[in-house]
Backbone bond lengths (Angstrom), bond angles and torsions (degrees), N, CA, C in turn:
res aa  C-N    CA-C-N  psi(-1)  N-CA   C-N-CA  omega(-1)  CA-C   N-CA-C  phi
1 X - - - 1.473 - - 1.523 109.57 -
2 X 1.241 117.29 142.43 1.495 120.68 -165.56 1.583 101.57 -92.17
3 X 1.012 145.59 166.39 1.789 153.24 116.09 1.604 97.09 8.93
4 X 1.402 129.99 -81.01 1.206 125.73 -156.44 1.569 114.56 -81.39
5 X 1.175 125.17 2.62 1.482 127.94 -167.51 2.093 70.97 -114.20
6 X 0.979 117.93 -62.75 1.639 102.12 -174.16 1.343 109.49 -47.32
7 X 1.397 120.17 -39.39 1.283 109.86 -174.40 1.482 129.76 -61.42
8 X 1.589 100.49 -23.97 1.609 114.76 -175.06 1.647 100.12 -88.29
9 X 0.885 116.74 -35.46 1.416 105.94 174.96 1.712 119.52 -64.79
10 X 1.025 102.24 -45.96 1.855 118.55 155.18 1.312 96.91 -29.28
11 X 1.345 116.54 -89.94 1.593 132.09 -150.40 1.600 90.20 -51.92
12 X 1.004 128.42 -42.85 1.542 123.47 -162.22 1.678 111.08 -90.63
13 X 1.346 109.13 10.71 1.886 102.52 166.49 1.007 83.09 -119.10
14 X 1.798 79.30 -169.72 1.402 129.94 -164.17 1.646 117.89 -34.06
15 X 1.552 100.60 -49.88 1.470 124.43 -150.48 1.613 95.20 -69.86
16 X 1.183 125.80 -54.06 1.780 125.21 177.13 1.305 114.20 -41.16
17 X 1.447 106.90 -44.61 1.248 104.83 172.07 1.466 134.78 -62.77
18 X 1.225 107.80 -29.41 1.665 115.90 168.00 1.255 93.28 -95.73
19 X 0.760 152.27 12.27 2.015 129.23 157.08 1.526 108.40 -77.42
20 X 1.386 93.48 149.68 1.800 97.12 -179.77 1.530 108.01 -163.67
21 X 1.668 100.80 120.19 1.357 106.63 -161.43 1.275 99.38 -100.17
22 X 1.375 141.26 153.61 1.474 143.55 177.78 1.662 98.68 -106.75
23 X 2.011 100.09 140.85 1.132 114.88 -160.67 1.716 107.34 -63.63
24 X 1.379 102.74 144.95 1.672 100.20 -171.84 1.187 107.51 -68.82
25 X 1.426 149.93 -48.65 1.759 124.69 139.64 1.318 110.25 69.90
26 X 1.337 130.10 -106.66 1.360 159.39 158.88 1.362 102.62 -57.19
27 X 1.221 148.87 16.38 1.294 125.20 176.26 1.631 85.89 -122.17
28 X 1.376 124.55 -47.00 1.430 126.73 -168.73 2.091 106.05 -69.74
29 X 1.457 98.22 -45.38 1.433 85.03 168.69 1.487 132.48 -76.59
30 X 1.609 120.35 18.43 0.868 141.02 177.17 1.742 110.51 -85.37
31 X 1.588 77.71 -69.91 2.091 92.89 167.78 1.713 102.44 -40.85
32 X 1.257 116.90 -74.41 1.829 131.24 -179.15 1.740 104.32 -44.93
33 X 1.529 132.89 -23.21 0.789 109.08 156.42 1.811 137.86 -79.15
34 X 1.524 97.98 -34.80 1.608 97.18 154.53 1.049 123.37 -74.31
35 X 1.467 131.64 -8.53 1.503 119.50 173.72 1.520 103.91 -73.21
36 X 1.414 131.66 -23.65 1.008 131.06 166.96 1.439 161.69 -125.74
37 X 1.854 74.15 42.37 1.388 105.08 178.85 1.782 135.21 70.79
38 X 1.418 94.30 12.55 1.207 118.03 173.86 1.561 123.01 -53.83
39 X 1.476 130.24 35.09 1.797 148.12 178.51 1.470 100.78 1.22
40 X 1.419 109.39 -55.37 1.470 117.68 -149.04 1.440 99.42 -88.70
41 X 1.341 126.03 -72.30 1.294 100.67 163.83 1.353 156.96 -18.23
42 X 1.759 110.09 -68.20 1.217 105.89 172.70 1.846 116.60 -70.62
43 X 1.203 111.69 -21.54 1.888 113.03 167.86 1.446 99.43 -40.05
44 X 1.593 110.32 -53.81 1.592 109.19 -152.60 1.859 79.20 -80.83
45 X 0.887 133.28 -84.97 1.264 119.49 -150.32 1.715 126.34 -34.45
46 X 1.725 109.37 -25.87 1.407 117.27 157.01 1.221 117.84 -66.88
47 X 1.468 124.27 -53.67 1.560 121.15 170.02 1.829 114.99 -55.08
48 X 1.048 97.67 13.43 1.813 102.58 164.76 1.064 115.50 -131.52
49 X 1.655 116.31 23.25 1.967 118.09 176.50 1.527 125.42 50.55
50 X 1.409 112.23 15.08 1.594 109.77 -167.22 1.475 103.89 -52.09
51 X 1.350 105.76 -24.76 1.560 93.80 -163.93 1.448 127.70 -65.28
52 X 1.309 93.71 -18.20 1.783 115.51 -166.68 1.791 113.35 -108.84
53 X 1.423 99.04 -2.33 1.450 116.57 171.66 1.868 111.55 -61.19
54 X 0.835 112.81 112.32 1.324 125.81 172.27 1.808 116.91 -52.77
55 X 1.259 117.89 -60.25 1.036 143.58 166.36 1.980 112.64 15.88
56 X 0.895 162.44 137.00 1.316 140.99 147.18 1.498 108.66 38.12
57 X 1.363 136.17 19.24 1.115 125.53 145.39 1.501 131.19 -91.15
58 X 1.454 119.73 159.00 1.647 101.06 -165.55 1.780 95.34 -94.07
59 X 1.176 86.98 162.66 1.562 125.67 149.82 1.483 123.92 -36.82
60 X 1.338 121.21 80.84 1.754 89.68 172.85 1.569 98.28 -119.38
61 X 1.453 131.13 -3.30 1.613 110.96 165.45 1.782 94.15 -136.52
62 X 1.333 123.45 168.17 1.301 122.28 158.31 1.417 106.52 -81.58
63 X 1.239 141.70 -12.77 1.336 138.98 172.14 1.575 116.57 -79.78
64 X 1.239 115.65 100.50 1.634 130.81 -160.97 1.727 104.88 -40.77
65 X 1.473 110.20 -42.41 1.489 103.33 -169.62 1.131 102.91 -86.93
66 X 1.979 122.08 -23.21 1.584 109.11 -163.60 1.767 93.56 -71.35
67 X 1.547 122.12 -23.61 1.352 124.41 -165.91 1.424 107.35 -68.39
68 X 1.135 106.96 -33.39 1.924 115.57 -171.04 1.618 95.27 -78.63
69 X 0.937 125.18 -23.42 1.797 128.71 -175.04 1.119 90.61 -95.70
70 X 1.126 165.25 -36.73 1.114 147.05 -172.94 1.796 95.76 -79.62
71 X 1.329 115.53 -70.16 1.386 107.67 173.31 1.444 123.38 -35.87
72 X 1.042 125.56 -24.64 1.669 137.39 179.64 1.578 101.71 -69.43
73 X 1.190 114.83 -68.24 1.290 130.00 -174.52 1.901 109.02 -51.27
74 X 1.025 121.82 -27.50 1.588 137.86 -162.44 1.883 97.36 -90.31
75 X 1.573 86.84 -55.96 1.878 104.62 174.08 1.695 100.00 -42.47
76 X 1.294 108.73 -85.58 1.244 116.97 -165.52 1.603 121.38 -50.13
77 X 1.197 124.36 -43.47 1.383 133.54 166.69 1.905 104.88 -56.26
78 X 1.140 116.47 -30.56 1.468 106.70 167.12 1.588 114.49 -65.01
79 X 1.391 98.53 -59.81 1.918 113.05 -172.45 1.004 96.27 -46.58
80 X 1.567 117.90 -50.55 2.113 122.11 -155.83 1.459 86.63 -61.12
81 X 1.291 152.50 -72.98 1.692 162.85 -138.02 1.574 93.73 -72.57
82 X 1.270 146.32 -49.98 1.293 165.82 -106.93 1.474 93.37 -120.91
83 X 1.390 95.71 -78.45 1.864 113.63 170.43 1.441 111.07 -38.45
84 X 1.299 126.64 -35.05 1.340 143.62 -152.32 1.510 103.75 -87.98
85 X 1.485 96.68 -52.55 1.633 101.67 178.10 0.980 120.06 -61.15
86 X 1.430 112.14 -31.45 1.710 112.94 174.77 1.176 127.41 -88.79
87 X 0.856 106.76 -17.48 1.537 105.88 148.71 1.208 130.06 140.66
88 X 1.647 109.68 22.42 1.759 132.24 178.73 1.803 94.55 -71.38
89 X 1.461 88.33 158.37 1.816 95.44 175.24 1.577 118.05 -63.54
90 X 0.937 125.60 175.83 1.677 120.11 179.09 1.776 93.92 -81.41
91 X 1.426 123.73 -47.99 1.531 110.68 -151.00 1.533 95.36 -81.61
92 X 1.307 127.43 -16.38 1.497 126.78 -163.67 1.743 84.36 -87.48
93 X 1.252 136.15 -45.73 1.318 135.86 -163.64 1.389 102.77 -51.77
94 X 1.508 96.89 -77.04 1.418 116.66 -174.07 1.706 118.47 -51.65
95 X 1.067 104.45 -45.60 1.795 128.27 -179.96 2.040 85.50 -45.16
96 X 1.330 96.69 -76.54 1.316 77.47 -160.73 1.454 151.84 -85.61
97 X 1.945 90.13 26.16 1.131 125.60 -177.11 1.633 90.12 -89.67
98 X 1.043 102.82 -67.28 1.562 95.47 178.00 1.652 119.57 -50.11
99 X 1.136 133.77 -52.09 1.366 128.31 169.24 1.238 107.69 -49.97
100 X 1.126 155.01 -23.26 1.790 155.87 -156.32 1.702 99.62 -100.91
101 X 1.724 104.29 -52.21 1.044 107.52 -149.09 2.103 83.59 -83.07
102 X 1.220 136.72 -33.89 1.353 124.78 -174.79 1.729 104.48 -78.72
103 X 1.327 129.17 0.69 1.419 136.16 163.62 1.044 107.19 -70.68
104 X 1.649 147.19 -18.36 1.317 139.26 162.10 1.481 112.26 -46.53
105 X 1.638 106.18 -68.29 1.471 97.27 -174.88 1.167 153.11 -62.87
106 X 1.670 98.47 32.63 1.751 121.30 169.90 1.423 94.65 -138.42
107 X 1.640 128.86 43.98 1.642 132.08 -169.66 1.733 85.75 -139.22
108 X 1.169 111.38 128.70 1.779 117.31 -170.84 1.845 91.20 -134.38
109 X 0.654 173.26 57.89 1.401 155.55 -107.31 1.855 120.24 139.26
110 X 0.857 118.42 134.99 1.257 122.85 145.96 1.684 136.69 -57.36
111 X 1.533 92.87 -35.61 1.793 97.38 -164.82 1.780 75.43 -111.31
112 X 1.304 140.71 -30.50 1.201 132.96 158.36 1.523 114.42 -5.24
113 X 1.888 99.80 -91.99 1.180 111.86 155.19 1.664 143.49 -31.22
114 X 1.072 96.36 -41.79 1.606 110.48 172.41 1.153 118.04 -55.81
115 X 1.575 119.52 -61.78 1.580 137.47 159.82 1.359 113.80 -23.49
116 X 1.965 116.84 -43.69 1.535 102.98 -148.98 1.590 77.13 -101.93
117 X 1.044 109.25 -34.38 1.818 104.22 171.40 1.441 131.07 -14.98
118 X 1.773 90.41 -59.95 1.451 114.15 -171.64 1.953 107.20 -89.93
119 X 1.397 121.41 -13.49 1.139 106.65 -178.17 2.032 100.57 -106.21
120 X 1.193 111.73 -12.34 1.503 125.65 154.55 1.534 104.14 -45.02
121 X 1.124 109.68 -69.25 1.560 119.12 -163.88 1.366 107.93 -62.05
122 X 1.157 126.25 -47.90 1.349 139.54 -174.33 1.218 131.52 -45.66
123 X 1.998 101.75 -48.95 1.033 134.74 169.12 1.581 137.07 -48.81
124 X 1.514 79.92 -45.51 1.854 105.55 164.70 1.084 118.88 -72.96
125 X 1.672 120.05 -50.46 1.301 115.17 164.59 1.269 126.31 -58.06
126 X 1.554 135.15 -61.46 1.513 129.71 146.26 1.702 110.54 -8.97
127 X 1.352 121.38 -57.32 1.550 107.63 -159.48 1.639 93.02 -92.97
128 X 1.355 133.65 -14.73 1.715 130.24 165.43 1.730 99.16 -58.88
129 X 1.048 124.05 -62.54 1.061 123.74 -151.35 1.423 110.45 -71.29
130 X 1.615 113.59 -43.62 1.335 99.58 165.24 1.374 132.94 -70.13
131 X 1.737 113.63 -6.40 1.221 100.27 163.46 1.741 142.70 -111.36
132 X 1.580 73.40 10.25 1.655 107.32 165.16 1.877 114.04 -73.36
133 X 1.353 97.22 -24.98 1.939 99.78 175.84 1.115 97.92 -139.28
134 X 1.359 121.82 59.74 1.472 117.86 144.99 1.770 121.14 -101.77
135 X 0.719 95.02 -17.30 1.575 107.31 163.62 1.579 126.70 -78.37
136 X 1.958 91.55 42.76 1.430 88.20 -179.94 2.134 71.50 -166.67
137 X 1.360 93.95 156.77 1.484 98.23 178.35 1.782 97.45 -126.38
138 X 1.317 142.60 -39.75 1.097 146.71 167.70 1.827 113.64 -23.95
139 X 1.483 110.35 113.29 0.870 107.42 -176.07 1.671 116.01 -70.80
140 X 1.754 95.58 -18.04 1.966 95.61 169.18 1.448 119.38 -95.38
141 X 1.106 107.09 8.01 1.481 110.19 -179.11 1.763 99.20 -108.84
142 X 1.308 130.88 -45.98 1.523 109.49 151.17 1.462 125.26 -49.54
143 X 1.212 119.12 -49.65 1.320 122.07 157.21 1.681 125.44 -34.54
144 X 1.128 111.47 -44.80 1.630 128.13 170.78 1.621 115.22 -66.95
145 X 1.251 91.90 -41.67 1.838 103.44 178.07 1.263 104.34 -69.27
146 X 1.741 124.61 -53.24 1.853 106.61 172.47 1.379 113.45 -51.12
147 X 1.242 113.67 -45.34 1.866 115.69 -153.95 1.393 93.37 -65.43
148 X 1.734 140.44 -16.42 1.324 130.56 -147.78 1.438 77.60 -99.72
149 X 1.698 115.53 -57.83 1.463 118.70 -167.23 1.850 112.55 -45.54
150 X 1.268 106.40 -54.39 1.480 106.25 -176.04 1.388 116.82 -54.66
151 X 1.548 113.34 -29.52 1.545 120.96 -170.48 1.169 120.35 -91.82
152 X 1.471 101.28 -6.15 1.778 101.17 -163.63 1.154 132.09 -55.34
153 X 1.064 108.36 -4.56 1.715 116.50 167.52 1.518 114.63 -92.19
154 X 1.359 139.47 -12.96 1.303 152.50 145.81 1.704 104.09 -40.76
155 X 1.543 82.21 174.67 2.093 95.06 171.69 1.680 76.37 -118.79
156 X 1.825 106.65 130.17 1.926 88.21 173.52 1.866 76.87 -123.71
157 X 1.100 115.17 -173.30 2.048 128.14 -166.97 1.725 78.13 -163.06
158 X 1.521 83.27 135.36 1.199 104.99 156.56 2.067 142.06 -25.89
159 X 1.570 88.97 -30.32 1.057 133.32 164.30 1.584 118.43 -54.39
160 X 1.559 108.56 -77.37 1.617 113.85 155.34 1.890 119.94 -40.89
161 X 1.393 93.36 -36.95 1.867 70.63 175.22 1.616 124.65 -107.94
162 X 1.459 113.69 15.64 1.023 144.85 171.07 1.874 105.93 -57.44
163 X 1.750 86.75 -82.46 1.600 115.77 162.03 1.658 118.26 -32.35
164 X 1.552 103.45 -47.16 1.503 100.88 -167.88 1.771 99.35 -76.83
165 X 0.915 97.36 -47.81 2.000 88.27 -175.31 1.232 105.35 -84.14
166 X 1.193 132.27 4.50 1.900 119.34 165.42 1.804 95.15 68.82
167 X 0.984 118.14 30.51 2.244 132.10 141.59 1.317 101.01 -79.09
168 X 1.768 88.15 166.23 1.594 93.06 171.41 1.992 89.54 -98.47
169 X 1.356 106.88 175.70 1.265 116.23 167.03 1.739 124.96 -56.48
170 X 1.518 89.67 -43.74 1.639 97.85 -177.60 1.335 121.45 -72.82
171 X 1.680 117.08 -19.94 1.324 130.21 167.64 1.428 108.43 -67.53
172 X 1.398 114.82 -55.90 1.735 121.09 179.81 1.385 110.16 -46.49
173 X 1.205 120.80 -47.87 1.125 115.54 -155.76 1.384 102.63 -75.29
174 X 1.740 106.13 -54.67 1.533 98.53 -174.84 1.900 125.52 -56.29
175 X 1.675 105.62 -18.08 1.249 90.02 172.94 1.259 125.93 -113.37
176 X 1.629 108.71 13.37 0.997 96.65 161.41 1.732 112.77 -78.28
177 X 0.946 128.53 -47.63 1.763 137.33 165.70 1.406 111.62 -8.32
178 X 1.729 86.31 -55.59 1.832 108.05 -170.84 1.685 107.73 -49.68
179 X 1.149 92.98 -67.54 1.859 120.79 -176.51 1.896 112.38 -57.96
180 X 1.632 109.52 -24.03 1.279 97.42 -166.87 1.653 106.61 -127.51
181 X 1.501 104.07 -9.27 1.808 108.85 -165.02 1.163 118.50 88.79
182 X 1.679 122.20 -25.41 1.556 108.09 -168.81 1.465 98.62 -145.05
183 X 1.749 105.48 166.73 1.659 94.41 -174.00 1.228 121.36 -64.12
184 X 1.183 106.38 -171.60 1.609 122.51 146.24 1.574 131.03 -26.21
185 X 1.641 87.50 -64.78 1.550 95.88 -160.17 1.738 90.84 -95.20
186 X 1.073 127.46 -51.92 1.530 118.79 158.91 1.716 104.34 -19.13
187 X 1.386 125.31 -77.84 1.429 110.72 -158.59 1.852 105.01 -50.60
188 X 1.808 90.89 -49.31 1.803 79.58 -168.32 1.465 120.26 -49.33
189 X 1.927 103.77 -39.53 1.771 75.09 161.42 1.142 157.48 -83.92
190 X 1.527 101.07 1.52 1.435 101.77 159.32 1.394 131.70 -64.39
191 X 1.338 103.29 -35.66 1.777 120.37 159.30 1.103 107.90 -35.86
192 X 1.678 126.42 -62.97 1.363 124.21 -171.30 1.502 108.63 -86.93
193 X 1.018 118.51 -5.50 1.675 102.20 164.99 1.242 101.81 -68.76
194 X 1.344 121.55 -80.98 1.427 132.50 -164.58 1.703 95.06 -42.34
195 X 1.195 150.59 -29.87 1.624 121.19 -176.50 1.576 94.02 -77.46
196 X 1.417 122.64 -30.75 1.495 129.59 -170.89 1.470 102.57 -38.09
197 X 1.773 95.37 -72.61 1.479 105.86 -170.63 1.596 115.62 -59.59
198 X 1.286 114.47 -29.58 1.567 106.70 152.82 1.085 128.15 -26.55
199 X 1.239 105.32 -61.49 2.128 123.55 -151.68 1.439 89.46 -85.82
200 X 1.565 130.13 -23.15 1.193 120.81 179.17 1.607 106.64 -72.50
201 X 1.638 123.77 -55.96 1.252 127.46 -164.12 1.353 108.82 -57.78
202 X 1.727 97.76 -41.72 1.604 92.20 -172.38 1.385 140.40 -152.63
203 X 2.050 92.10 57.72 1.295 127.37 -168.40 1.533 97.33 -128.54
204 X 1.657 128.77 -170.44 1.108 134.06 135.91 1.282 113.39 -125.34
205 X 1.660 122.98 19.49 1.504 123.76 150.44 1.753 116.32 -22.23
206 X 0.852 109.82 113.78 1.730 119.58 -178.42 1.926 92.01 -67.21
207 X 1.490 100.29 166.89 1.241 114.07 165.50 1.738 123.35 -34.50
208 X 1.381 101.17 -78.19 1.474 126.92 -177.88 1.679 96.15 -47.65
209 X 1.863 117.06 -49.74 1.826 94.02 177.21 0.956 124.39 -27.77
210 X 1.678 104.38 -69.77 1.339 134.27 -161.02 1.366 99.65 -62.27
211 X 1.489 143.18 -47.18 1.198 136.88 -165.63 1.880 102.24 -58.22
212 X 0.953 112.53 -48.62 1.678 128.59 162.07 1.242 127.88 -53.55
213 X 1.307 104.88 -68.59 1.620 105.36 163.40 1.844 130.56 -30.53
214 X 1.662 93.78 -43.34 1.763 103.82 170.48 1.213 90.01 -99.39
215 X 1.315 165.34 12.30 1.767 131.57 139.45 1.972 87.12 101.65
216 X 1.320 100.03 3.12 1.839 90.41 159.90 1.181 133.03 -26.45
217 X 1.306 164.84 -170.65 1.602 152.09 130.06 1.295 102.69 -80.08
218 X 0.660 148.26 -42.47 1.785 165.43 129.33 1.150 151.24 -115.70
219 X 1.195 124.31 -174.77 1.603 104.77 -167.50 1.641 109.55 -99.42
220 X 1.489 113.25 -24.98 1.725 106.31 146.88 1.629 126.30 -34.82
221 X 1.322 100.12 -43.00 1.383 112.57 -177.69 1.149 119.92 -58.38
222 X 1.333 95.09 -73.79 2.299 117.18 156.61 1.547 88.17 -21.65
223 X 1.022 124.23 -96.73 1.846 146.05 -153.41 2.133 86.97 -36.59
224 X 1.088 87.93 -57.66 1.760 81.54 -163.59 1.504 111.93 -66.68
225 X 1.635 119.74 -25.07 1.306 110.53 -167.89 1.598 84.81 -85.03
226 X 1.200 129.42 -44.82 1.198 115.25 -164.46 1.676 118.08 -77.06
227 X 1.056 131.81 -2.99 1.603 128.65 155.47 1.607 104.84 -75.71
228 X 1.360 116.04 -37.64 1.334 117.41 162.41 2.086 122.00 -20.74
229 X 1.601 55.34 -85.78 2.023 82.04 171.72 1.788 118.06 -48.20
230 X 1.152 100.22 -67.75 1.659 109.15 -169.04 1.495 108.52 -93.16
231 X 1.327 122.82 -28.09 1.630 102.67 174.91 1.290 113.61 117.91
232 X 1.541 117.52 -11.19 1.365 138.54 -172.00 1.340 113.02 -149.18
233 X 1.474 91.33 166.13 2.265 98.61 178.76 1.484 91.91 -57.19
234 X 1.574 113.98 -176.58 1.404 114.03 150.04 1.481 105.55 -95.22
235 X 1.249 145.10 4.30 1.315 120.74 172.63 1.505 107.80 -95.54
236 X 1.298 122.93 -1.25 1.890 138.69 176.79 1.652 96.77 -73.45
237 X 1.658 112.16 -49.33 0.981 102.47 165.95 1.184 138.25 -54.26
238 X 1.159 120.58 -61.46 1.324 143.38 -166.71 1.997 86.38 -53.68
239 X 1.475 102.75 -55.74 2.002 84.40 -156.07 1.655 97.89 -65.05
240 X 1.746 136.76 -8.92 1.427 131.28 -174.93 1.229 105.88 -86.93
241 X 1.425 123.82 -23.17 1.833 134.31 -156.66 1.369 105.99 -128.91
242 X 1.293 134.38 -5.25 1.504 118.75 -166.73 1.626 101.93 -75.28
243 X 1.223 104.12 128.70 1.976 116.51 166.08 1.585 103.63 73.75
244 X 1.545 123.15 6.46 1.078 114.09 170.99 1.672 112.56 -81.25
245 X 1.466 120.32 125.46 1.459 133.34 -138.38 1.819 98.99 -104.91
246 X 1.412 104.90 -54.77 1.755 86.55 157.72 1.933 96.81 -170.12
247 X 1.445 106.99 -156.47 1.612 95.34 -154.42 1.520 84.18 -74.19
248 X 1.739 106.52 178.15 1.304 111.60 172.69 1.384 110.08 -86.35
249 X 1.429 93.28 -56.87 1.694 100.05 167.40 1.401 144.24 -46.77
250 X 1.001 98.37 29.20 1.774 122.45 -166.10 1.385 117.62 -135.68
251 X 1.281 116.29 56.43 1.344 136.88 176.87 1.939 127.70 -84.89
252 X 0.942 124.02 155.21 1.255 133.23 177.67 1.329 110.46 -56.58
């Protein structure tokens, strides 16, 4: 019997029927959060073991650790492509997909794996993030760039980050402009576009969520800033981009 005559017999018992995969959702905005340097996030999402959660994940060995190594290997080849698009070098991407991913074969373990999982992930994010704000030398304008990232689901005004670093407003604003090209409230919405178009590709958050979720005034609003931004409705988006995972043309 070949692979594909096993496979049809598979598909047609019992066992398909009890399998149950959980929607990729949370797994892709996971990747999109280390692609963009998001510290706080993915920390907390390791300090909650998702990785090793059984749950709606598939099967790829009956041997618990060979299964988590295989999942490791799948993880990282996403982040490495992800990281890449945004704008890490190709040999640093790839390099340290390959160094992570040949660190298994001295990993015997379950929590083995888990460990290099979580300092894998970390790593990328650490080196996204610093090279996501290096194009700014201001120690309050990096400073401004976390407080926007952590809040981005808030409404923050110029005002709020004024207050938080003990500046006046009129100083912030002008240097941040100076240091970045665009305002304040311009960057934050670009901040909140880009999680937008996230939650569009690879959520099923309806309009009105998302208009809420980022602290919009409404979801007219959402709709208008974001044709603004990208060039299209967000639901034009969503039917050209939904679950698309990264370019094709962007290979090893």
């Amino acid at each position: 019997m070949n692979y594909q005559d096993e496979w049809l017999l598979y598909e047609a018992g019992d066992e398909i029927d009890e399998a149950y995969h959980r929607q990729p959702t949370e797994e892709f905005l996971f990747y999109e959060a280390v692609a963009n340097g998001n510290v706080e996030a993915v920390k907390k999402n390791c300090e909650a073991a998702r990785f090793t959660e059984s749950e709606g994940v598939g099967v790829l060995s009956r041997n618990p650790v060979t299964n988590l190594k295989y999942h490791f290997v799948i993880t990282t080849a996403m982040i490495a492509r992800l990281c890449r698009q945004n704008g890490m070098e190709l040999e640093q991407a790839f390099g340290l997909s390959d160094f992570y991913i040949q660190k298994l074969d001295d990993i015997h373990t379950v929590e083995g794996v888990q460990s290099l999982h979580d300092e894998m992930v970390i790593d990328y994010t650490e080196k996204m993030r610093r090279y996501l704000r290096s194009d700014t030398t201001s120690k309050h304008i990096n400073a401004c760039k976390e407080y926007i990232y952590a809040h981005i689901k808030e409404r923050i005004t110029i005002e709020d980050l004024a207050d938080e670093f003990g500046v006046s407003a009129s100083y912030l604003s002008r240097l941040f402009k100076k240091e970045t090209g665009i305002s304040v409230s311009a960057y934050i919405r670009e901040q909140k576009i880009e999680i937008a178009k996230n939650l569009l590709r690879y959520s099923d958050y309806s309009m009105i969520d998302i208009a809420n979720r980022l602290s919009f005034s409404s979801q007219s609003h959402f709709i208008q800033q974001f044709r603004e931004a990208v060039g299209m409705t967000p639901k034009k988006y969503r039917d050209e981009h939904y679950m698309v995972q990264w370019e094709t043309n962007e290979s090893k």
